[in-house]
PQR file of N, CA, C, O and H, with PARSE charges and radii, in Angstrom:
ATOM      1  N   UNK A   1     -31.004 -30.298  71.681 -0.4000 1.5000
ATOM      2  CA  UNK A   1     -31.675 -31.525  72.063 -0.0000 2.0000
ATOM      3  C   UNK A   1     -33.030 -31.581  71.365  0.5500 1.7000
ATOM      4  O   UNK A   1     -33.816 -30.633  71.384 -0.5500 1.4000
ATOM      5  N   UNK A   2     -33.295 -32.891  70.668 -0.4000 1.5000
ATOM      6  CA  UNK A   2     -34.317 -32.633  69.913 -0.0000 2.0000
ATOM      7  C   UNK A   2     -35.894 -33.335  71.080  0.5500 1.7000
ATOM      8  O   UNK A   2     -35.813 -34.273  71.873 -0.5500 1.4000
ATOM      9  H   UNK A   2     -32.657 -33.661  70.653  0.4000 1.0000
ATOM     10  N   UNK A   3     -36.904 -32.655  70.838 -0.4000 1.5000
ATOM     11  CA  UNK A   3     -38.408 -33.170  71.720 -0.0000 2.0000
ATOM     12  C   UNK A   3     -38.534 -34.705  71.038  0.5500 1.7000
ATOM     13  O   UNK A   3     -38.528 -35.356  69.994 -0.5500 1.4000
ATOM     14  H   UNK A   3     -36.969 -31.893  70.194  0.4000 1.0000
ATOM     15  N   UNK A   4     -38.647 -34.735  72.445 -0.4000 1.5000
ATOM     16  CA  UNK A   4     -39.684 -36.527  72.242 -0.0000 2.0000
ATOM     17  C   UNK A   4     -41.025 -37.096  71.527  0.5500 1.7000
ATOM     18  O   UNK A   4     -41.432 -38.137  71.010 -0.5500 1.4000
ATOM     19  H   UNK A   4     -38.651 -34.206  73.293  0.4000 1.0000
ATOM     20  N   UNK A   5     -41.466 -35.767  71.817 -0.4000 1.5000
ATOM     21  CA  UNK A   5     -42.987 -35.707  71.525 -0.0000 2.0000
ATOM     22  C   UNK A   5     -43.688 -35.997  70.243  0.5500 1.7000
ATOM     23  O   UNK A   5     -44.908 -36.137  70.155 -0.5500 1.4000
ATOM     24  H   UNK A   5     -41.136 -34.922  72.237  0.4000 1.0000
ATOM     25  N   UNK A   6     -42.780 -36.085  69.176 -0.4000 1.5000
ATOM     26  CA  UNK A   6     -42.915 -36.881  67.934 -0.0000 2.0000
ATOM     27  C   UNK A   6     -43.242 -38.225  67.661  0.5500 1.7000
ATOM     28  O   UNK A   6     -44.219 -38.768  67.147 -0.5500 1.4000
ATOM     29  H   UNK A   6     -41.789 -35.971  69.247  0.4000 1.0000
ATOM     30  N   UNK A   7     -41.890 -38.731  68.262 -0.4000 1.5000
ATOM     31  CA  UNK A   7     -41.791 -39.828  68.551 -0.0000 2.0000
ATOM     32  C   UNK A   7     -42.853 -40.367  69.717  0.5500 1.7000
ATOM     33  O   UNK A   7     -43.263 -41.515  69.549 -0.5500 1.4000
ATOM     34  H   UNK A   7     -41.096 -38.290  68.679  0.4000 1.0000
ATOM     35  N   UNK A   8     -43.198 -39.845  70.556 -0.4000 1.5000
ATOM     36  CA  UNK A   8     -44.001 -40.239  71.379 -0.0000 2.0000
ATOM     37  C   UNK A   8     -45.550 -40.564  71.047  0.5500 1.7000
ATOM     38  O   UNK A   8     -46.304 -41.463  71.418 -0.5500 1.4000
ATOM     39  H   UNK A   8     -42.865 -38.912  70.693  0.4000 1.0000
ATOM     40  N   UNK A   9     -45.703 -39.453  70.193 -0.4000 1.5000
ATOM     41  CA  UNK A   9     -47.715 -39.349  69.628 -0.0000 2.0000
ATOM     42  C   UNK A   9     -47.679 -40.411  68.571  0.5500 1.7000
ATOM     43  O   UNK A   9     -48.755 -40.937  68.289 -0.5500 1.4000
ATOM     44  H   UNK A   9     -45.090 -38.722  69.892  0.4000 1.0000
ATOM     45  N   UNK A  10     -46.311 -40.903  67.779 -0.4000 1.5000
ATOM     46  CA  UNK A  10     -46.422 -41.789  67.121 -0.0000 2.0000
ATOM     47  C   UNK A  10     -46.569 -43.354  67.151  0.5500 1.7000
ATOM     48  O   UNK A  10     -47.018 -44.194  66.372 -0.5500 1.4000
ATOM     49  H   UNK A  10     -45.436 -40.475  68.008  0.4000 1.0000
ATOM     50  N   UNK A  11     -45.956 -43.374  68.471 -0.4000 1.5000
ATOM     51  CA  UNK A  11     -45.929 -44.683  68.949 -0.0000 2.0000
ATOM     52  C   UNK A  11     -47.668 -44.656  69.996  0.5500 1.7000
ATOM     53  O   UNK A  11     -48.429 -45.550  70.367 -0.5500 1.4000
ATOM     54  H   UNK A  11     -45.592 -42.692  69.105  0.4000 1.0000
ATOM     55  N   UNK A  12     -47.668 -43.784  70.079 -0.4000 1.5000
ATOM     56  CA  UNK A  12     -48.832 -43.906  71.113 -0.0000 2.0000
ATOM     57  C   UNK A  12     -50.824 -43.949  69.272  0.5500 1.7000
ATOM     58  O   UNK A  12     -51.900 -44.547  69.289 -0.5500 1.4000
ATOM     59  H   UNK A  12     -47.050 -43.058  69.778  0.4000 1.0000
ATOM     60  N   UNK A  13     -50.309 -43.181  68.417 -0.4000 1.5000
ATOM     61  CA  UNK A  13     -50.991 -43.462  67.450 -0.0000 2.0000
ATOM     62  C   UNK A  13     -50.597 -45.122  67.037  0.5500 1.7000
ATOM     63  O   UNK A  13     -50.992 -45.731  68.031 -0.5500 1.4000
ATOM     64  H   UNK A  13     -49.435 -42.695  68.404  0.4000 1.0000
ATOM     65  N   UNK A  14     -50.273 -45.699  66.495 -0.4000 1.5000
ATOM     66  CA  UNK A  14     -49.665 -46.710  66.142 -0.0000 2.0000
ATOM     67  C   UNK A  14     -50.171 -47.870  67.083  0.5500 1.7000
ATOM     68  O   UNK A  14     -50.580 -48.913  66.574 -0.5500 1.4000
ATOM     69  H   UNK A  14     -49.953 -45.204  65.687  0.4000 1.0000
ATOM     70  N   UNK A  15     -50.140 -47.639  68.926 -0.4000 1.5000
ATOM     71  CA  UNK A  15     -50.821 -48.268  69.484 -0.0000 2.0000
ATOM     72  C   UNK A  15     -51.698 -48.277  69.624  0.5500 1.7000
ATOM     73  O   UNK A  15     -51.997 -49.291  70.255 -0.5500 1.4000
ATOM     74  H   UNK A  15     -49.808 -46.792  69.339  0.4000 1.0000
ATOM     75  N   UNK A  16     -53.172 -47.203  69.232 -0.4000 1.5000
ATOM     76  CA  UNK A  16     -54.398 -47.080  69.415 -0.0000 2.0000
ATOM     77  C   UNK A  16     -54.660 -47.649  67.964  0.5500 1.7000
ATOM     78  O   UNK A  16     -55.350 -48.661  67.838 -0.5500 1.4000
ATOM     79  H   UNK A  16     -52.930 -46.379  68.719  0.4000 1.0000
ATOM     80  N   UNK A  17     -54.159 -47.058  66.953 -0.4000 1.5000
ATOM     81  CA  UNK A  17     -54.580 -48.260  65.901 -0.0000 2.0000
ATOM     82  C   UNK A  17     -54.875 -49.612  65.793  0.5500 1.7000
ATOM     83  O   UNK A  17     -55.868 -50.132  65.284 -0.5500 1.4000
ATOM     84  H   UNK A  17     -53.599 -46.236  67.055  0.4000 1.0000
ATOM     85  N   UNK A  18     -53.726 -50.230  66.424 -0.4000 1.5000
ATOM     86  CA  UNK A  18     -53.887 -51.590  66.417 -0.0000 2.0000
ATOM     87  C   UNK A  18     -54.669 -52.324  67.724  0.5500 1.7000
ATOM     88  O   UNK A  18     -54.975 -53.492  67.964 -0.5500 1.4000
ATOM     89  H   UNK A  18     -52.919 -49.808  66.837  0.4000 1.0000
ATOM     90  N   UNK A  19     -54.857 -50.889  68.536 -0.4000 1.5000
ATOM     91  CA  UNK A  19     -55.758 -51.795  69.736 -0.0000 2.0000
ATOM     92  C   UNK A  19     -57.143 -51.921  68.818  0.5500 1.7000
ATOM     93  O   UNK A  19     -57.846 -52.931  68.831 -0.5500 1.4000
ATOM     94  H   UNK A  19     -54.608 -49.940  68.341  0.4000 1.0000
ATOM     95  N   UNK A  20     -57.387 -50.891  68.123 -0.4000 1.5000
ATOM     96  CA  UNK A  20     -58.936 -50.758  68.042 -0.0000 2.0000
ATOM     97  C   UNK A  20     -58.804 -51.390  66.433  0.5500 1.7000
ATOM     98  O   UNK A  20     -60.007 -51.294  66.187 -0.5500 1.4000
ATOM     99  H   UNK A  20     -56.816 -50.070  68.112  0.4000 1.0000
ATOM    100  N   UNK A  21     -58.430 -51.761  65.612 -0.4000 1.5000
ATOM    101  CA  UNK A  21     -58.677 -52.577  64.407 -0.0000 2.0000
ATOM    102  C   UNK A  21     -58.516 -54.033  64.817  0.5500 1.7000
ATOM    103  O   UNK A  21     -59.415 -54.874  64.816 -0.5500 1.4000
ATOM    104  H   UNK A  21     -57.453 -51.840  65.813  0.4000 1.0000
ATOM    105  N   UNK A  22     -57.059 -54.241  65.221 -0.4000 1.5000
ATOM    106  CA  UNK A  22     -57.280 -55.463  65.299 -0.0000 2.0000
ATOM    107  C   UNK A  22     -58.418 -56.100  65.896  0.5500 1.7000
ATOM    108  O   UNK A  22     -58.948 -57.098  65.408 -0.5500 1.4000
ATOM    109  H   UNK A  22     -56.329 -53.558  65.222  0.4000 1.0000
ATOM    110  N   UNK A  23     -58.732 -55.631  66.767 -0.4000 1.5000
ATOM    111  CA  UNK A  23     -60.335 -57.155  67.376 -0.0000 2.0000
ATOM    112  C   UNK A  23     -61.145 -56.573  67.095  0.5500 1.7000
ATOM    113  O   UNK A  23     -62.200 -57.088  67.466 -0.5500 1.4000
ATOM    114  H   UNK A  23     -58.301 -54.820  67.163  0.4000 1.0000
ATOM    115  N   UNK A  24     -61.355 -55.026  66.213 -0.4000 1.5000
ATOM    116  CA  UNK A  24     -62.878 -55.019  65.083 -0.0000 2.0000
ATOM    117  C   UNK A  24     -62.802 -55.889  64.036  0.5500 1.7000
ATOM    118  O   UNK A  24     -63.685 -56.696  63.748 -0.5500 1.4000
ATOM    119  H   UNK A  24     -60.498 -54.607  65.912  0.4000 1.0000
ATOM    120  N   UNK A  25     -61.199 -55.665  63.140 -0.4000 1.5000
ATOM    121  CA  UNK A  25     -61.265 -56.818  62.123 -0.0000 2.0000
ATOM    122  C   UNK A  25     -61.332 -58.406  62.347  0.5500 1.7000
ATOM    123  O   UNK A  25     -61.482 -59.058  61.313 -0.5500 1.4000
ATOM    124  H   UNK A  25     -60.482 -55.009  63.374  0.4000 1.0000
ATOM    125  N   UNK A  26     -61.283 -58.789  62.993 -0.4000 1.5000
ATOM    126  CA  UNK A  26     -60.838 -60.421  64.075 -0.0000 2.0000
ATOM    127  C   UNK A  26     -62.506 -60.563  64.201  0.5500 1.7000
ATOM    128  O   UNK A  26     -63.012 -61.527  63.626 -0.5500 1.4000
ATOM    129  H   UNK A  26     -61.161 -58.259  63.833  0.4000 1.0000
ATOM    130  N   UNK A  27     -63.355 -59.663  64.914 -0.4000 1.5000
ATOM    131  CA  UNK A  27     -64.243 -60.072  64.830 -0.0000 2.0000
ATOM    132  C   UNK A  27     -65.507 -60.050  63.260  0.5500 1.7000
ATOM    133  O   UNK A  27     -66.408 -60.874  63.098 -0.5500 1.4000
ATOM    134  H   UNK A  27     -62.944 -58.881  65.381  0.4000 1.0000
ATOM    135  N   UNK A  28     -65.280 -59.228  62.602 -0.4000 1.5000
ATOM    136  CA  UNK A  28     -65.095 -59.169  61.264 -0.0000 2.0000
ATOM    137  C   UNK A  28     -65.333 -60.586  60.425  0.5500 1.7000
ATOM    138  O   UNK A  28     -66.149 -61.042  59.623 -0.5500 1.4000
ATOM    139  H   UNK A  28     -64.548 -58.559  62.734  0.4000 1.0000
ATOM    140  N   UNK A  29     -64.142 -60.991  61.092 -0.4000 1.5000
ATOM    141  CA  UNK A  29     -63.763 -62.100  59.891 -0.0000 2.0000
ATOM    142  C   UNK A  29     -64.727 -63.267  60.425  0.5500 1.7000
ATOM    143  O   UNK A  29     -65.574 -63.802  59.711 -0.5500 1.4000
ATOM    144  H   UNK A  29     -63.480 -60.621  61.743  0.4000 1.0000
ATOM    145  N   UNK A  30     -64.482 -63.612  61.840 -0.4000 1.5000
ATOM    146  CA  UNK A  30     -64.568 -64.912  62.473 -0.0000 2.0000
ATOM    147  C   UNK A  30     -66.458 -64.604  62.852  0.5500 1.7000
ATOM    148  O   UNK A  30     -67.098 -65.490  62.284 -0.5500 1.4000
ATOM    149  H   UNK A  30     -63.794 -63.176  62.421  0.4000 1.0000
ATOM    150  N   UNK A  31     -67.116 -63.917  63.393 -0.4000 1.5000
ATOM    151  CA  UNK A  31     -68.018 -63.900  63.307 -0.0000 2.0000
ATOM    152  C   UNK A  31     -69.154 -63.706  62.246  0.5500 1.7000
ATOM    153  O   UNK A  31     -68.836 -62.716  61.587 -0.5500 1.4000
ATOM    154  H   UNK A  31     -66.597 -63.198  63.854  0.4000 1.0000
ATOM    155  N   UNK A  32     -70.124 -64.126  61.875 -0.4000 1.5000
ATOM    156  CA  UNK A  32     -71.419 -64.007  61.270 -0.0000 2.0000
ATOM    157  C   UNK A  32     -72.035 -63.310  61.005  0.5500 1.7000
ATOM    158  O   UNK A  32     -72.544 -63.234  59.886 -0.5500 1.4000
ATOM    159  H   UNK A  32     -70.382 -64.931  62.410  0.4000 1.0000
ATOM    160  N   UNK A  33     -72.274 -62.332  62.176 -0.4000 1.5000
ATOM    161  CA  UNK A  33     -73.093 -60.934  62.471 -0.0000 2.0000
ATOM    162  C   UNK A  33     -72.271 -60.085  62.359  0.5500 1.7000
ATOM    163  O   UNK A  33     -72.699 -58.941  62.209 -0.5500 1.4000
ATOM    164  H   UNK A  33     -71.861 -62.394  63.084  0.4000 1.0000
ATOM    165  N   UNK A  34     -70.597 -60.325  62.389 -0.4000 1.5000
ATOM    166  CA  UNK A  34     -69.305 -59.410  61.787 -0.0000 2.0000
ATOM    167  C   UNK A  34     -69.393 -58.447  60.661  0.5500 1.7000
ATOM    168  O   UNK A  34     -68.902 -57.318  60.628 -0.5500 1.4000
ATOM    169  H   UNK A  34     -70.249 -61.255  62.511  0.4000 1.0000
ATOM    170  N   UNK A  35     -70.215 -59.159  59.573 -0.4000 1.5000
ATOM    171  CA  UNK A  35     -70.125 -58.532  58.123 -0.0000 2.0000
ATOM    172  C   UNK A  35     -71.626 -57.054  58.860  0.5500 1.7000
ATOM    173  O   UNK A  35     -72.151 -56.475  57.910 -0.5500 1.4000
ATOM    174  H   UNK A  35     -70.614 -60.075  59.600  0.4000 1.0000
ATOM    175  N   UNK A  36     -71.994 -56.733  59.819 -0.4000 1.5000
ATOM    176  CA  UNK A  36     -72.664 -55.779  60.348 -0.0000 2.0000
ATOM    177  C   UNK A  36     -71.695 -54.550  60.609  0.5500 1.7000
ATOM    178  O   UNK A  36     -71.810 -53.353  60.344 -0.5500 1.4000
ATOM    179  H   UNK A  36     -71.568 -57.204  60.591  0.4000 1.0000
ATOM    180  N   UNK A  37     -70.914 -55.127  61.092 -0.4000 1.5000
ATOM    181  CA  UNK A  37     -69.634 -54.173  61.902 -0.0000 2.0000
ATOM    182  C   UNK A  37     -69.243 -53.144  60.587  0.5500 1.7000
ATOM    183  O   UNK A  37     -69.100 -51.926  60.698 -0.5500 1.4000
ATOM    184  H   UNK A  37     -70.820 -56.099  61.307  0.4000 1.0000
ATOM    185  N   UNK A  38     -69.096 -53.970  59.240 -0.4000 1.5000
ATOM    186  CA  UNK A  38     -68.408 -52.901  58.512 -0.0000 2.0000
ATOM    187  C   UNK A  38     -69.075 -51.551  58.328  0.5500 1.7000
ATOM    188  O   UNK A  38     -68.282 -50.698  57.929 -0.5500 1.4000
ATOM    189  H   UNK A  38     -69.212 -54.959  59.150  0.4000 1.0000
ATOM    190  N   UNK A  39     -70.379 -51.105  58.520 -0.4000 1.5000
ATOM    191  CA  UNK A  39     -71.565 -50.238  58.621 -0.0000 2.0000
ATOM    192  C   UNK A  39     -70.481 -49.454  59.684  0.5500 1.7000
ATOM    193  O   UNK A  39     -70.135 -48.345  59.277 -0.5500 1.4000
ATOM    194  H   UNK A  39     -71.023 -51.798  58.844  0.4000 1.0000
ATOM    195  N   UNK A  40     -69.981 -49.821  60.809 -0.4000 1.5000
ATOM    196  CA  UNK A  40     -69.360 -49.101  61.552 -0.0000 2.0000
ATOM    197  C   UNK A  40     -67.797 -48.537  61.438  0.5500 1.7000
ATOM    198  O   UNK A  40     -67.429 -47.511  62.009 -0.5500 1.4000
ATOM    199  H   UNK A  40     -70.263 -50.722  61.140  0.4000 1.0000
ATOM    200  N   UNK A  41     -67.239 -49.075  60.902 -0.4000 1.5000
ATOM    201  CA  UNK A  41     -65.937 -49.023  60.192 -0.0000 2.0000
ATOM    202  C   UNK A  41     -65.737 -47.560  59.753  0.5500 1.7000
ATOM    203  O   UNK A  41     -64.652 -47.013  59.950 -0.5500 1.4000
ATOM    204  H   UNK A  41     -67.538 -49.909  60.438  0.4000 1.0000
ATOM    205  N   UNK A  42     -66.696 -46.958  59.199 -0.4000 1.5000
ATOM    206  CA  UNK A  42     -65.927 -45.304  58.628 -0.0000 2.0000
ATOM    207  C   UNK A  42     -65.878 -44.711  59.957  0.5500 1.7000
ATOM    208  O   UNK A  42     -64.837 -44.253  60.425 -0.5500 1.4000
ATOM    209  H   UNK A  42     -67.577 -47.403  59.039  0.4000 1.0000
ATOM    210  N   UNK A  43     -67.267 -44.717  60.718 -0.4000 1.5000
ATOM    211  CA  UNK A  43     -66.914 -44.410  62.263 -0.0000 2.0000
ATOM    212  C   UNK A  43     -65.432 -44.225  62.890  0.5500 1.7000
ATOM    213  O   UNK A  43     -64.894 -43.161  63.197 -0.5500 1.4000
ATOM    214  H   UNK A  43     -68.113 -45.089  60.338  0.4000 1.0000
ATOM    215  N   UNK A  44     -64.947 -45.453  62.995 -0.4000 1.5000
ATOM    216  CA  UNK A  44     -64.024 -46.143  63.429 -0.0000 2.0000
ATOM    217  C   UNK A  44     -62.819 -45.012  63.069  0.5500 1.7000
ATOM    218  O   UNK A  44     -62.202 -44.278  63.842 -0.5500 1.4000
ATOM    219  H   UNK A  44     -65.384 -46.317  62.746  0.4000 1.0000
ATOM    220  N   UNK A  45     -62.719 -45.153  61.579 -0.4000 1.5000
ATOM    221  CA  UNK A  45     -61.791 -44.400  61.100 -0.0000 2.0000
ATOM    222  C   UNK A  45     -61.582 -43.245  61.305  0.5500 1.7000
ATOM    223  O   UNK A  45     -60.550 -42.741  61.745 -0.5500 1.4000
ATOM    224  H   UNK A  45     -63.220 -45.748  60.951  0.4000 1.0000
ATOM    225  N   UNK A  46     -62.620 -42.706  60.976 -0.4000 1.5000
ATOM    226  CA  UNK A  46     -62.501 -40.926  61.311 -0.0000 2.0000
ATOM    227  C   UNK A  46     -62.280 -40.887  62.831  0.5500 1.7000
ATOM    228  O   UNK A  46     -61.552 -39.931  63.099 -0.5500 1.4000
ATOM    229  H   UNK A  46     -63.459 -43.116  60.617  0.4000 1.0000
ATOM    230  N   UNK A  47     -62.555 -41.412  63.659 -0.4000 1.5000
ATOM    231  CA  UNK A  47     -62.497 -41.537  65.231 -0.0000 2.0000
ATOM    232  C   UNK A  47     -60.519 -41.483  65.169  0.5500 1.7000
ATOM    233  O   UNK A  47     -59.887 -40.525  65.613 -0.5500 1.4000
ATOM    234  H   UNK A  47     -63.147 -42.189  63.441  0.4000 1.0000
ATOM    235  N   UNK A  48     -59.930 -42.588  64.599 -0.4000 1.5000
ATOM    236  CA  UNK A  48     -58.674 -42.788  64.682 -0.0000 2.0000
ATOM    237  C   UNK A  48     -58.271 -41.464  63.806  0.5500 1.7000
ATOM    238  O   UNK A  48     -57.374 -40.852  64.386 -0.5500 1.4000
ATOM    239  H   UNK A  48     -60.443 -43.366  64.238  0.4000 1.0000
ATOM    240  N   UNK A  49     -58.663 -40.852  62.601 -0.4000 1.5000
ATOM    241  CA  UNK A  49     -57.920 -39.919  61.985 -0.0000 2.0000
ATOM    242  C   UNK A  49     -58.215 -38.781  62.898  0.5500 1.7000
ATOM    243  O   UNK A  49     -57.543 -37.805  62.565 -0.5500 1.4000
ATOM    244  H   UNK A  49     -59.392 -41.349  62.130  0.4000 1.0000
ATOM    245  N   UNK A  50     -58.855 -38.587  63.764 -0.4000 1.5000
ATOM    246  CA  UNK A  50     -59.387 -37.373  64.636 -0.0000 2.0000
ATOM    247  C   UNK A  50     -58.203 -37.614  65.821  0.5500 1.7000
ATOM    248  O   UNK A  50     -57.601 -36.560  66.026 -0.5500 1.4000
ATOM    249  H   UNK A  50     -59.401 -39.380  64.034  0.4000 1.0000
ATOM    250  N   UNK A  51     -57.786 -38.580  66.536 -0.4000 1.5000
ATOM    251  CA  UNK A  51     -57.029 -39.271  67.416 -0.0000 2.0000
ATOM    252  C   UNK A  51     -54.983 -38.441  66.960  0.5500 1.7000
ATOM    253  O   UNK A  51     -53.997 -38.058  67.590 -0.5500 1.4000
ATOM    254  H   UNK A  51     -58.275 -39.436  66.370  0.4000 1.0000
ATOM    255  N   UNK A  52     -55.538 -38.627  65.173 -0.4000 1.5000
ATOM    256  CA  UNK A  52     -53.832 -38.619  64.980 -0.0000 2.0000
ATOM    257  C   UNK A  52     -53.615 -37.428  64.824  0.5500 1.7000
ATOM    258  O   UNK A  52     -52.445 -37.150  65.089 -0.5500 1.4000
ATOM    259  H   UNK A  52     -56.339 -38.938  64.661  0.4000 1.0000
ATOM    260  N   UNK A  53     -54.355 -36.399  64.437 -0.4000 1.5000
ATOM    261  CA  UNK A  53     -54.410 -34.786  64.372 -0.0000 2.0000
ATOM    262  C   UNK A  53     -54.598 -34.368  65.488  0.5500 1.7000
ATOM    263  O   UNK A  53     -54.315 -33.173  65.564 -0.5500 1.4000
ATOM    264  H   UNK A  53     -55.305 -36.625  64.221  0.4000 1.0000
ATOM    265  N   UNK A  54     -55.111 -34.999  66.824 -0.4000 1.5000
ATOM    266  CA  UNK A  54     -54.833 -34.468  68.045 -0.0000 2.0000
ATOM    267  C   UNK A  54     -53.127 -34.468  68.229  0.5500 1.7000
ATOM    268  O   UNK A  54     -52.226 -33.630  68.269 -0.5500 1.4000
ATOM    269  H   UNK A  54     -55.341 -35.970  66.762  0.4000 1.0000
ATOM    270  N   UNK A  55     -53.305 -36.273  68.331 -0.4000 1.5000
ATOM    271  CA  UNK A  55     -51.874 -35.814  68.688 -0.0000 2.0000
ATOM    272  C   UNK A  55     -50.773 -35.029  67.756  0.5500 1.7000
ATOM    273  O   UNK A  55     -49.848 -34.430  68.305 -0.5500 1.4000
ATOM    274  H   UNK A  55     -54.037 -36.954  68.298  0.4000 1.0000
ATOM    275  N   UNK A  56     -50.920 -35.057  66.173 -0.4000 1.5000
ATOM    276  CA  UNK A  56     -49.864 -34.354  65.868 -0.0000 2.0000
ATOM    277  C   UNK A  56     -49.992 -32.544  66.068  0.5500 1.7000
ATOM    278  O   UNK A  56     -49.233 -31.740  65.528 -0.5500 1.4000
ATOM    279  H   UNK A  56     -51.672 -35.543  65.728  0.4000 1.0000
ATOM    280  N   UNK A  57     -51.125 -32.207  66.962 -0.4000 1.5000
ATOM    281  CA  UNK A  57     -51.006 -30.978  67.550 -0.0000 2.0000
ATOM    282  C   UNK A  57     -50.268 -30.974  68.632  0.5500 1.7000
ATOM    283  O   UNK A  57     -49.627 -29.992  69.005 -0.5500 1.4000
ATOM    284  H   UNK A  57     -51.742 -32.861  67.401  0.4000 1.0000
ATOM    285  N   UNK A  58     -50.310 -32.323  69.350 -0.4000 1.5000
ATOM    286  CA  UNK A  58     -49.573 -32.266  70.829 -0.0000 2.0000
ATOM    287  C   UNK A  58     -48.421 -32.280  70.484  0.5500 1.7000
ATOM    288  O   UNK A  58     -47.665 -31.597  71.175 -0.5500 1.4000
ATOM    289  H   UNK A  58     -50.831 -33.122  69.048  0.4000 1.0000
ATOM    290  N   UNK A  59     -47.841 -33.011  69.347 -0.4000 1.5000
ATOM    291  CA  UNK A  59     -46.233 -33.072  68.911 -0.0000 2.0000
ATOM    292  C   UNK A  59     -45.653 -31.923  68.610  0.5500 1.7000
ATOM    293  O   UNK A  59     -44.462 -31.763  68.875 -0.5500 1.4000
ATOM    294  H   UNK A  59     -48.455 -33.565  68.785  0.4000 1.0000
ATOM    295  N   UNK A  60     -46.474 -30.838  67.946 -0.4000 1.5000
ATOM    296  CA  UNK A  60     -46.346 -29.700  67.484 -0.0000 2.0000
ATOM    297  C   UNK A  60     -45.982 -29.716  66.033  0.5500 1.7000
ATOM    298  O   UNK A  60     -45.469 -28.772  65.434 -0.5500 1.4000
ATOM    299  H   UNK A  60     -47.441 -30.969  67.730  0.4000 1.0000
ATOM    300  N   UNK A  61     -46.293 -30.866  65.533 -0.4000 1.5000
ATOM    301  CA  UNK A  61     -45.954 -31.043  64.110 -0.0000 2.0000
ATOM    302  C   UNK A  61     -47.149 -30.577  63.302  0.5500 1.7000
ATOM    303  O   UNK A  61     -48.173 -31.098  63.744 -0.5500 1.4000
ATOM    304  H   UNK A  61     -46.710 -31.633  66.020  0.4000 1.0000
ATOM    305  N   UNK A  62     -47.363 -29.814  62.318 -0.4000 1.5000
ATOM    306  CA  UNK A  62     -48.261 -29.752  61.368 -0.0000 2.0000
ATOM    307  C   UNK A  62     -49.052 -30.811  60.773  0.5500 1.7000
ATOM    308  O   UNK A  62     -48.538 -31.532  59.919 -0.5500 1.4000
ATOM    309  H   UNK A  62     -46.531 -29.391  61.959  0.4000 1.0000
ATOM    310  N   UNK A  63     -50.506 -31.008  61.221 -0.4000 1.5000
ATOM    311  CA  UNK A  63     -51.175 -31.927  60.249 -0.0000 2.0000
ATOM    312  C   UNK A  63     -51.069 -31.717  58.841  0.5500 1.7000
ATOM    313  O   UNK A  63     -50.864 -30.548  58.514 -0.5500 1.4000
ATOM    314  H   UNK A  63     -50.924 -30.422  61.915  0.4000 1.0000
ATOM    315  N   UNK A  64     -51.177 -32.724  57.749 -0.4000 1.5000
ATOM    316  CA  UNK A  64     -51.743 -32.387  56.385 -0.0000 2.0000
ATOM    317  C   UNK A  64     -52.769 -31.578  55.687  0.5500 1.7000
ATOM    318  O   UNK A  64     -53.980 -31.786  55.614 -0.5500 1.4000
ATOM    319  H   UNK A  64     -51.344 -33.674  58.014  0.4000 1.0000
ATOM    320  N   UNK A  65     -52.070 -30.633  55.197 -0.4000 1.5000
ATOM    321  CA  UNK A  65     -53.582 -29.932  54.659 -0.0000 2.0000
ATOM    322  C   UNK A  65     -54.809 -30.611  53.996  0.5500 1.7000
ATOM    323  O   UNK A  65     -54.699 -31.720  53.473 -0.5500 1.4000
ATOM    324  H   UNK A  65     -51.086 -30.465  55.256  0.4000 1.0000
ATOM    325  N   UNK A  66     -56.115 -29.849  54.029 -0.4000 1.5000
ATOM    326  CA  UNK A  66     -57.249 -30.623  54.403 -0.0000 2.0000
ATOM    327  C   UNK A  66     -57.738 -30.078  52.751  0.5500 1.7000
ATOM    328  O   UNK A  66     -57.789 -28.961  52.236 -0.5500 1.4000
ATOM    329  H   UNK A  66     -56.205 -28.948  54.454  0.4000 1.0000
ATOM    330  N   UNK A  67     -58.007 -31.256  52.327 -0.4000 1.5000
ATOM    331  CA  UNK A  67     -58.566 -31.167  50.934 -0.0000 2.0000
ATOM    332  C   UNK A  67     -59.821 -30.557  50.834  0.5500 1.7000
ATOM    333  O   UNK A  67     -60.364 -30.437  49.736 -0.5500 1.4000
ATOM    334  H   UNK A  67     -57.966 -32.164  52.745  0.4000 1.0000
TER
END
């Protein structure tokens, strides 16, 4: 029987992505003071790439080696 837990950190990555880009980029676009936000954006990212190496420890899958 194969673990869930793959499948699980992936869908659960996949949903934190799009919670947290979509209405940074949305506001991005549509607001004024938006073009500020991108200053925050690498933040953002490394926050989510830190998010997906958790979980692919919880999956038990090997992250990518680190350049």
């Amino acid at each position: 029987m194969t673990s869930k837990r793959p499948v699980i950190a992936l869908c659960l990555g996949l949903l934190a992505a799009v919670a947290v880009m979509l209405p940074f980029v949305w506001v991005i676009n549509n607001r004024d003071w938006g073009v500020v936000l991108m200053f925050i954006a690498p933040v953002i990212i490394y926050g989510l790439i830190r998010l997906a190496r958790k979980l692919s420890e919880w999956a038990g899958t090997s992250p990518p080696p680190s350049f």
